[in-house]
N, C-alpha and C positions, 0 to 999 in steps of 0.2 A: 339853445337857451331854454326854449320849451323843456328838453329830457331834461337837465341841469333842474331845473323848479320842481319835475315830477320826481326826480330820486331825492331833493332836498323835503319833499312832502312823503314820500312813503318812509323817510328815516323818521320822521317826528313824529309819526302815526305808531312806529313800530317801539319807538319810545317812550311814547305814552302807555304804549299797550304792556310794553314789560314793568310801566310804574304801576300801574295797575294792577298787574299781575301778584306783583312784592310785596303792594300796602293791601291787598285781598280786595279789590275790588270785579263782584263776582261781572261776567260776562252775560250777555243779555243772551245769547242763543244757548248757554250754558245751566240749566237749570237743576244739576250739582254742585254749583258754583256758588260761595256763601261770599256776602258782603260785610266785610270785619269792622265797618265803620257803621254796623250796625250792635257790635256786641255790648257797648256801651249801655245803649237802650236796655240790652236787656239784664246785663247788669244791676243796672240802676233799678228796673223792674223786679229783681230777684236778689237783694241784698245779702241772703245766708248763705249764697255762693259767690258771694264778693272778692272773697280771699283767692277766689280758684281762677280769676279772670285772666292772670300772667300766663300760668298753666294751660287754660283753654287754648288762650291766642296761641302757644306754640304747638301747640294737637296739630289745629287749622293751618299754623302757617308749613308744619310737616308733611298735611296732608295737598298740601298747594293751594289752599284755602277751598277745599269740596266738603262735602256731607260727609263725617265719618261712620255716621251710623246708618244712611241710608244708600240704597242702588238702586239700580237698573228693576231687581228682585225684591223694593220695599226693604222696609228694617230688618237689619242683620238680625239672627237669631240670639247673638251674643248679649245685644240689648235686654231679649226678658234674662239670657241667664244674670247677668248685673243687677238684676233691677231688683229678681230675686232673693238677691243677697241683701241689696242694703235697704231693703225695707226689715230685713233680719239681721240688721248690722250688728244688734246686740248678743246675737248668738257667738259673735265674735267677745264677748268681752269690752266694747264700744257705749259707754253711756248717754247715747244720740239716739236722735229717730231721723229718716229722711225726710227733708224742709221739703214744702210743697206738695203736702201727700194729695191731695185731691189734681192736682194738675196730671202729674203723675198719675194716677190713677187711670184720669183720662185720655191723655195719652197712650197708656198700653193696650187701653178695651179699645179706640179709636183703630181705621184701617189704616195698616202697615204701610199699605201700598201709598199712602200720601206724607212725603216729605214737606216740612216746613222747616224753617230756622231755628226758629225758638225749640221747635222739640230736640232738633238737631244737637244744636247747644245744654239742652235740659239733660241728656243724657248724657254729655261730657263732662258736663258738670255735675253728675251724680257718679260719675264715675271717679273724678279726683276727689271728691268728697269720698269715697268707697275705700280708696288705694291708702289714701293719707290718715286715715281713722285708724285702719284695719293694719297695713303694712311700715306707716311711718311713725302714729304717734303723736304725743305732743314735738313742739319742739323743741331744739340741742338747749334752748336757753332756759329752759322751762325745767329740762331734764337735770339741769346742771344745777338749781334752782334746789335741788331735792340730793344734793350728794352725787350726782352720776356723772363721772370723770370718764367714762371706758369710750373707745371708739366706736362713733356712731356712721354706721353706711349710707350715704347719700345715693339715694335709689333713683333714674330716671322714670316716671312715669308715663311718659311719652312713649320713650321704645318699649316700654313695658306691654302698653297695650295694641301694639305691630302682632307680638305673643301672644296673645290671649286672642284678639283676631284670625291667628291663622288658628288656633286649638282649643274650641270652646269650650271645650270641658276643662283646661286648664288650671282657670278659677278655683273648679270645687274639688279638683284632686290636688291640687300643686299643694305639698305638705316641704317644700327645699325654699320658701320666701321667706320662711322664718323660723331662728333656733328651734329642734325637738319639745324642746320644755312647754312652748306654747300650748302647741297642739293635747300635749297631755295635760294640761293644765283648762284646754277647752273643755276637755271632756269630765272633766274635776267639774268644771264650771255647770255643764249640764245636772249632771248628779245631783250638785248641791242646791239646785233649781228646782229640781223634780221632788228633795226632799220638799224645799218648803212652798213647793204648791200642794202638797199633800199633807198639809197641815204641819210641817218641822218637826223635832223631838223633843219638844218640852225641857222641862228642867227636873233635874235630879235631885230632890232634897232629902238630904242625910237625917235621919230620925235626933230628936233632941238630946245632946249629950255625946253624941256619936262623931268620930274625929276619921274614922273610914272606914269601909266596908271588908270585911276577909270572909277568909275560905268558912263555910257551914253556915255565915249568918243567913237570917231568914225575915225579908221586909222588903216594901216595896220599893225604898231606894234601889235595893236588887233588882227589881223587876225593870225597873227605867232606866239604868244604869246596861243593863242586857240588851234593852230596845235602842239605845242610845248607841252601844256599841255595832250593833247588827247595823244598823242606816249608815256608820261609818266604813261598814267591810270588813269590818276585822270578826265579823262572828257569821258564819253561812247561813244559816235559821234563827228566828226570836221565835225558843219556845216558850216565850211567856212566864216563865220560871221566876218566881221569889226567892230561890235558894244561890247563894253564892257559891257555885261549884268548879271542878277543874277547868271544863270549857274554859268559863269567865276569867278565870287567870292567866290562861292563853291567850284568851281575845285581850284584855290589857296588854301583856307582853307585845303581843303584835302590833297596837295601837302605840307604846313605847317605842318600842324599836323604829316606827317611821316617823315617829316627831323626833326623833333622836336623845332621847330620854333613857334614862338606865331603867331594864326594864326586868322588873321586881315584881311587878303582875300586883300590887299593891294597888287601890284604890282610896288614894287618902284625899283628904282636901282640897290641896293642891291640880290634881287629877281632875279632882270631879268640877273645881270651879272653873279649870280651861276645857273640859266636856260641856259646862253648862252656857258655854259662848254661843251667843245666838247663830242662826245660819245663816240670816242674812249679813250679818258680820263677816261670815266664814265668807260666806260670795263676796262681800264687798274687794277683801283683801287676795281672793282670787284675781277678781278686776285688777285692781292694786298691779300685781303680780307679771299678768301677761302685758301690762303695759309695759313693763321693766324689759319683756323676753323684747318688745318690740325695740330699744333700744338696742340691739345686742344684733350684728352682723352676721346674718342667716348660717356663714362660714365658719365660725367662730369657734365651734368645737370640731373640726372636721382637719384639727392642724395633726401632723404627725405623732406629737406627743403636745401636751400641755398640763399645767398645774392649775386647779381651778378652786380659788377660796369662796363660800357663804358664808360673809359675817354673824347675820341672825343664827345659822345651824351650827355657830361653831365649829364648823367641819371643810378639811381638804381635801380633795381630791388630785389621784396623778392618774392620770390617763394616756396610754400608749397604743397606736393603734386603732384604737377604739375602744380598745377596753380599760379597766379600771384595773391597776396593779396594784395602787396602795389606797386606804384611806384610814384619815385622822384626824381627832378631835384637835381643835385650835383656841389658843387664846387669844381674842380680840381686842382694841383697844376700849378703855373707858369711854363712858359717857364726854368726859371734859376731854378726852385724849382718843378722839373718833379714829379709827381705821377707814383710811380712803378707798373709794371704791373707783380703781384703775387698772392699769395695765400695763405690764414689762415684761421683760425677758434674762429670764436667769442666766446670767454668762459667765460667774466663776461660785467657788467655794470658799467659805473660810473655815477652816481645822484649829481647833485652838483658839479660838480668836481673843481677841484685846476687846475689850468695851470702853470706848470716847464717849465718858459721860456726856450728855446733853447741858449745856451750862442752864438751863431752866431746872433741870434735875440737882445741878451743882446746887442753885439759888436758894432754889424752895425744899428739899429734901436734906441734903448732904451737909449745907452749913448749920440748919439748925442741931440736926445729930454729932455733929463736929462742937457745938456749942456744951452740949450734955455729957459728950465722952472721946476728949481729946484724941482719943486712942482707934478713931470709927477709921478712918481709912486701912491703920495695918492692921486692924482686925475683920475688914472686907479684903482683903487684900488689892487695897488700891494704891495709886501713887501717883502721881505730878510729872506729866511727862510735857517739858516746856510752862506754856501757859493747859493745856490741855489736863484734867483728871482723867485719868483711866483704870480700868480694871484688869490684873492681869489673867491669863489664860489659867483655868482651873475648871473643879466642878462646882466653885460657888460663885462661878462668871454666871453673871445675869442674860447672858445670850449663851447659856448652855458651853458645850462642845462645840457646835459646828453652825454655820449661819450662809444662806441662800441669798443670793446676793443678784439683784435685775435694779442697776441705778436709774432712780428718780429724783424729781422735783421733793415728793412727800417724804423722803428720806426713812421710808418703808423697806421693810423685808425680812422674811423667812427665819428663825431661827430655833434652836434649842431654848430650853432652861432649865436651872434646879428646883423649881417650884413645880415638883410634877403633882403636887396634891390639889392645882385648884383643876385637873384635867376630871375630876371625880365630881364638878360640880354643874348643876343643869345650866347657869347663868356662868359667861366665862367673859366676862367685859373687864377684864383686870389690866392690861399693856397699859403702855403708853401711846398707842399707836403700830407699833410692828406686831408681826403674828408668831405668836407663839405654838411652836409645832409639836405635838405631843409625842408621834414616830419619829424623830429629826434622824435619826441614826438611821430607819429604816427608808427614809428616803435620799437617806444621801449614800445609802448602798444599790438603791434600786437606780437612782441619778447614774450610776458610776459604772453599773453592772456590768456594760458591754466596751466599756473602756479596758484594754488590755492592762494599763499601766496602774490599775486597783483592782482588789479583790476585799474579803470582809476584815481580815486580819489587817491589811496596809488602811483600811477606814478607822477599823479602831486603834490604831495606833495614832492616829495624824489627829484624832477627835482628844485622846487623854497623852497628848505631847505640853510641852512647857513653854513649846514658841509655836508662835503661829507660822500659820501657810496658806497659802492663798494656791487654789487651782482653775483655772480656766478652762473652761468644759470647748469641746469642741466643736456640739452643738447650740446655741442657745434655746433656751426651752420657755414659749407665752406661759406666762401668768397674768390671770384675770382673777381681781377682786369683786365680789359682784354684793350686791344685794337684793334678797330674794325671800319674803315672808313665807310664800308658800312656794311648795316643788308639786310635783305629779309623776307618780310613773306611768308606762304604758296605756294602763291601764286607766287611769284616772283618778286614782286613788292618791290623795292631797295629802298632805303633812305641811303644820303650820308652825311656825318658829315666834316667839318673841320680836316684838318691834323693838330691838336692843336701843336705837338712835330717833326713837318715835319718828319714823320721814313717811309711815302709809298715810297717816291725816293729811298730811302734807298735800299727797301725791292724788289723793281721794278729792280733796277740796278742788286742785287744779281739774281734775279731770270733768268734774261734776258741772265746777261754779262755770267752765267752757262752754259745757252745752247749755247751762241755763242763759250766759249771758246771749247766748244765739235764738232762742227762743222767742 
């Protein structure tokens, strides 16, 4: 009876001890052992890491509820590299500062070698503040808030920081957390920080009467307009020069050429009022910008081939391999008739194709020009197919020759047209929504190239045939809509686009009015 009582007493001990264990209640001889029914306290004590408290509790309850940043050997060394960081979280592009800065402070002058709770916690919690700023982002609702439909990667941060634990340097090298574009766009970020702690470039005013600047003039618009360009990159030395010379029309061309601009090496009006945009402007929509890369799944362009639009740059991209085989200017949708910014997968072709007017297009276009001139459909060559209008297969189909086909929700996608005169224009927001592709012939022979069953001749035949065909590719190829004000290349060097759908305010206000309201 006695043994019976003692093994019914060692199970309820051993029971206890594993409820304990589960809900974190630390152990008395265990003094790595943290008490989770104290985190609340310090929650409550530390409000601008309130949001991170779910996050914390599951650090603790992965680590079995011990000290993660302290040992045997005092605080890990990973702790200053972190600490490092997000007291410089704004070098990331982050418009925050780390809450608590004098705590912190104290804390890291403080010996290493003494663990407590709260700093335990302070560093955990400065670390999901770190990860989520820097590698997450606002968040999906926030994001969606402002146009952004594309797939966003749900990142564990928890196992994330197992990684970074065993490889401290991790942190400051790891450049694979986030699309390329970031990173070039950090260093964009830098620059345009450097200019205007150094006083900025001022502004360029054109002499009175004067509509822009050419080759031989001689004035100090020249002079500022040279200084202006040099602090851009596009000019190696400001010799100080009043004289508008070959240089300087190089240095425009060049400046051209990476805003995507026809480049004329002209310096008119136009030019010089988007030169005379403040810098802190230019950084704002930098900001702007890498927040965007942060939505966008570090993988993303790492697919075997993909086709990748920028609404703002007017511009496509196909990429195979890695590298770029084609690229082309694009028509976007209007203002009233926005191009979505998402993501599919091209899985056939159409040659010829028919155009199913849109009955909004029927409504508001087609009846009133029906009203004016009985004769508008056989003279577009359109016709009544059922209840449906259509347009048939020619070169004055509104969707060109050939049309890129990845089915969605937005009823978006890829195509030709006969309006190839507005491809000559800086502002190309004319669609109704699909993209207007200005190579269409050239990508839908680069599409096809390693398909045995076409070559260039069997493309142009099936593009100016009188019935349509439809081809199903036997790879499907991601396409990604993206929006993107500014790009960077390697280098750092930034090209900024038209806010075609005004969403940087937008995105500016969210990012901003966040960290103020945490303040």
């Amino acid at each position: 009876m006695k043994n019976a009582c003692f093994i019914a007493a060692l199970a309820c001990l051993m029971v206890l001890g594993a409820c304990k264990k589960q809900d974190g209640t630390a152990k008395a001889d265990d003094k790595f052992a943290v008490d989770s029914t104290k985190f609340a306290d310090f929650f409550k004590d530390h409000p601008k890491f309130k949001d991170y408290q779910k996050d914390v509790t599951a650090l603790y309850r992965k680590h079995d509820f011990h000290y993660v940043w302290y040992d045997e050997d005092g605080r890990n060394d990973f702790a200053q590299v972190l600490y490092d960081r997000a007291r410089q979280i704004w070098i990331e592009g982050v418009p925050a500062e780390l809450p608590y800065k004098e705590q912190f402070e104290d804390l890291f002058s403080d010996d290493r070698s003494n663990p407590k709770l709260e700093k335990d916690l302070l560093i955990s919690s400065m670390y999901f503040f770190y990860v989520k700023k820097v590698f997450g982002g606002l968040d999906p609702y926030k994001s969606k808030q402002v146009g952004w439909f594309l797939p966003r990667e749900r990142m564990s941060y928890v196992n994330y920081l197992d990684d970074l634990l065993k490889d401290e340097d991790k942190l400051q090298k790891d450049t694979e957390e986030m699309v390329g574009m970031y990173y070039n766009l950090r260093k964009g970020l830098y620059k345009y920080r450097k200019i205007r702690d150094t006083g900025g470039w001022g502004t360029i005013t054109l002499p009175a009467g004067t509509k822009s600047l050419k080759l031989g003039d001689t004035n100090d618009a020249v002079k500022q307009l040279r200084r202006r360009l040099f602090l851009a990159g596009d000019l190696t030395s400001d010799s100080g020069s009043n004289v508008f010379d070959a240089g300087l029309v190089s240095a425009i061309k060049s400046y051209q050429v990476r805003q995507r601009l026809e480049p004329d090496g002209k310096a008119d009006q136009a030019l010089i009022k988007e030169l005379n945009i403040p810098v802190e402007s230019r950084i704002k929509t930098i900001i702007v910008n890498m927040e965007r890369c942060r939505w966008l799944p570090s993988d993303i362009y790492k697919a075997p081939q993909y086709i990748s639009v920028n609404i703002p740059s007017y511009s496509l991209r196909y990429v195979r391999d890695g590298k770029e085989v084609l690229q082309s200017n694009v028509v976007v949708g209007k203002v009233l008739h926005e191009t979505a910014v998402f993501s599919g997968n091209i899985s056939y072709l159409v040659f010829s194709p028919y155009w199913n007017i849109p009955k909004s297009i029927v409504e508001n276009e087609i009846n009133p020009a029906l009203e004016k001139d009985p004769d508008y459909l056989e003279k577009h060559n359109m016709e009544w197919n059922g209840d449906q209008l259509r347009q048939r297969p020619g070169g004055e189909n509104s969707l060109g020759l050939v049309k890129f086909m990845f089915p969605n929700s937005n009823n978006i996608y890829l195509h030709d047209t006969p309006a190839k005169s507005l491809f000559n224009k800086d502002d190309r927001a004319f669609s109704h929504g699909c993209v207007r592709v200005e190579k269409a012939r050239d990508l839908a022979i680069k599409i096809l190239d390693d398909d045995k069953n076409w070559d260039v001749q069997k493309v142009d035949e099936a593009m100016h045939s009188t019935e349509e065909k439809q081809y199903p590719l036997k790879k499907k190829i991601p396409v990604y809509i993206a929006y993107f004000t500014s790009i960077a290349d390697e280098n750092g060097n930034v090209a900024f686009f038209d806010d075609v759908y005004k969403r940087d305010a937008h995105l500016a206000h969210l990012l901003y009015k966040e960290e103020v309201s945490k303040k």
